[in-house]
Structure formats: structure tokens, C-alpha cells
N, C-alpha and C positions, 0 to 999 in steps of 0.2 A: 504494500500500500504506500500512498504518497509519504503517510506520515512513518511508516519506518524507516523509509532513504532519509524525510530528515533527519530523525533519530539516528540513525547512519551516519548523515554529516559529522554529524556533533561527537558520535562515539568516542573519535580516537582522541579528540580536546578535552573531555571530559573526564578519561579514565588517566588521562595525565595528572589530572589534580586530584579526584575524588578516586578512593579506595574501590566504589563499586558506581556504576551507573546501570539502571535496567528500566527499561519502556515496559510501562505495566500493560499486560494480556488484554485487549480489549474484542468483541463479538464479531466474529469474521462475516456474521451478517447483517452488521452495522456498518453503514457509509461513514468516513469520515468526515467529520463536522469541523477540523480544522481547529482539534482539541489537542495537546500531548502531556501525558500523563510522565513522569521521570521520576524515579525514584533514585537517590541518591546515599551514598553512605561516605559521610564527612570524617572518617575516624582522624583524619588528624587535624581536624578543628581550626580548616580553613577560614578566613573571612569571604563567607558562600556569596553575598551583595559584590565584591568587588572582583572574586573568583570569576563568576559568572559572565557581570560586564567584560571584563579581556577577554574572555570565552567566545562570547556573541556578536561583541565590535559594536560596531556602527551599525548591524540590523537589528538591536534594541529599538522600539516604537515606544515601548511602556513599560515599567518595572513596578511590580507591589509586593510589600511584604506582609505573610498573614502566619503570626508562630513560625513555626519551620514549612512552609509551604512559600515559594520566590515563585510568583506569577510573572511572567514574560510575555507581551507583543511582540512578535520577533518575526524582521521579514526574511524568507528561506530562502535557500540558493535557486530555489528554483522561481523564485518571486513572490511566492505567497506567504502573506501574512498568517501566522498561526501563534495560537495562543497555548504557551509552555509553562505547566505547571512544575517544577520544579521541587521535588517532597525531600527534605534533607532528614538524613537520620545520622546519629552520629555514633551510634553502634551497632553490630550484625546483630543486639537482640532485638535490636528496634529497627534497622532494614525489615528483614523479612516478613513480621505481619504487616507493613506498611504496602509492601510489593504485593505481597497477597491480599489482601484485604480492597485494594486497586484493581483486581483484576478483573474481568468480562463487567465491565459497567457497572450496571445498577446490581449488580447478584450482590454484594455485600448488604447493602441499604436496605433490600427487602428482606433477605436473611437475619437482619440484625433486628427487625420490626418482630420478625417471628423469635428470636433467641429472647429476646428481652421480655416478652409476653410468659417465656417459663425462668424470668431470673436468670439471664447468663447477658455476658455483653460480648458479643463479637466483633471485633473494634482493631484499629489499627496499632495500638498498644498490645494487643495478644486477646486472651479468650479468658475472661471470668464468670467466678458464679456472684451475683449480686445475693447476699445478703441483707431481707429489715429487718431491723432488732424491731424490738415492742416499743420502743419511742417514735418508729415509723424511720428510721436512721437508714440510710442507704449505707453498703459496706458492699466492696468489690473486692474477691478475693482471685487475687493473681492465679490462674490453674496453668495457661501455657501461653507461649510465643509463637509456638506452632499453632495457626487457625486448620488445618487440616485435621489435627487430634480434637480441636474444638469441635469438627463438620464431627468426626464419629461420635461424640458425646450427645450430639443434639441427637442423632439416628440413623446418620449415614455411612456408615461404615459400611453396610453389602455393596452397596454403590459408589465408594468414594472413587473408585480407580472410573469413571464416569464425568469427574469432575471436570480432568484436563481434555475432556471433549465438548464439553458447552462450547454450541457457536452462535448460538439462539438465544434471544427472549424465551420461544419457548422450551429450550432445554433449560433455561432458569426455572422455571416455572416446575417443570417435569422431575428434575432434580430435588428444588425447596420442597414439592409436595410429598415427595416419599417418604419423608420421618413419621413414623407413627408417632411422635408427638406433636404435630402440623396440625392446626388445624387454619382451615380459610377465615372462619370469624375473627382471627385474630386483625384482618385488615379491612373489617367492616367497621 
């Protein structure tokens, strides 16, 4: 697709400075909208704002910074303007659910709708079980970093080797709804 030649461009400037660069997984039957998703692992705790500018040059349009996300306007070599998000993590335990948790589009955002409906958070920081005490106190207790061990605790485990084949909305769909503990009400 367009947008991995540019992620392509950028690769070999990118892995000069950052420990890891990876284009998060997006739905091979989605059109590009002229989105790029990057995940980033800063381990040696670059100045990522100034890193970047040198990286990009003069096809810089726009820069914003939101936490560890460096949104970018950026026009491509091939002329198009596209808009580069930029996700810094600045350890592999905090790369990886970031990189997964990014992946096939909306699958995390609905997934998470459904985890948090039985007390777990499936989140870009790793996979807990939320805890309320009897004050009504929210408590997140760390279980893993791996979202993948998170997918088999919700119910996925006969089908998780299923996962790295979503191409689809509806393989999202077809996938979320197989946990027997799924139910649809939860997003009515």
C-alpha cells in the first residue's frame, strides 16, 4: 500500500535513532485514509520533538504533541500529505502492547468496550483485571504486557492463532463474538 512505501521511506532514518520502529497492522480491506500509525521504542531517551524534525526536514506541514503520541502533517516523497502519528514508548515493556493494541483498526476499541463490561482493561499499557473495593474505588491490577494472553483470558484461546488473519470489519466482528463470555448487549 501507499502508506507502507512511506513507512518504507522513513524506515532506514528512523531505526538510526530509535531502538525499534514498527507501522502498526492495519485491515487489508480498508483503503487508506492517509493515516500512519508508528510505533516507536525511544530506549535511549532521545529528544523525540527534535529527533523527528531532522528526520522529516522541511516536509513537516504540522507538529503536535499529545503524552507520548508526536502527531505529524508530513508531505511524502511521493507528494502526499499524510498524517503520522508517531507513538513513543521508551521500553520493550511498553513497545509491545502499544504495537498490538494498534493493530487492525478499530479491533482494540470494540474489544476493550467488551473487556471492561467483565472488569479487565485491554489497553495499550498491557491487560488488567479492574478491581471495586466496597467504596466503589476502581483498582487495576497489572496481569500482563502481552495482550495476546489477555485475548485467551477473555475466551479466545481455541481461536487465537485466527487473530493474525483478521482482514475484515467482519473478521473483527466474527472473532470478538466467539468468547463465550461476549455478549452483544454489552454495546447496546
Amino acid at each position: 500500500s501507499e502508506m507502507s512505501s512511506i513507512f518504507g521511506s522513513l524506515l532506514t532514518d528512523l531505526k538510526k535513532h530509535f531502538s525499534k520502529a514498527e507501522l502498526s497492522r492495519s485491515l487489508k480491506s480498508k483503503s487508506d485514509h492517509g493515516d500512519i500509525d508508528i510505533v516507536l521504542l525511544n530506549s535511549s531517551h532521545l529528544p523525540v520533538e527534535q529527533t523527528l524534525r531532522e528526520i522529516l526536514g522541511s516536509d513537516v506541514l504540522d507538529f503536535n504533541k499529545n503524552g507520548n503520541i508526536y502527531s505529524v502533517l508530513y508531505r511524502s516523497s511521493v507528494g502526499k500529505d499524510v498524517h503520522i502519528d508517531f507513538i513513543v514508548s521508551s521500553s520493550e515493556e511498553e513497545f509491545l502492547p502499544q504495537l498490538e493494541y494498534l493493530s487492525f483498526n478499530d479491533f482494540s476499541g470494540i474489544l476493550g468496550v467488551f473487556a471492561r463490561r467483565i472488569h479487565f482493561n485491554y489497553g495499550t499499557k498491557g491487560f488488567f483485571k479492574i478491581y471495586i473495593d466496597k467504596n466503589k474505588r476502581y483498582h487495576y491490577i497489572h496481569i500482563t504486557n502481552d495482550l495476546k494472553k489477555g485475548l485467551k483470558i477473555l475466551g479466545y484461546e481455541p481461536i487465537l492463532s485466527e487473530y493474525d488473519k483478521i482482514e475484515s470489519v467482519d473478521d473483527i466482528v466474527k472473532f470478538i463474538s466467539y468468547s463465550p463470555l461476549f455478549s452483544s448487549e454489552y454495546y447496546v
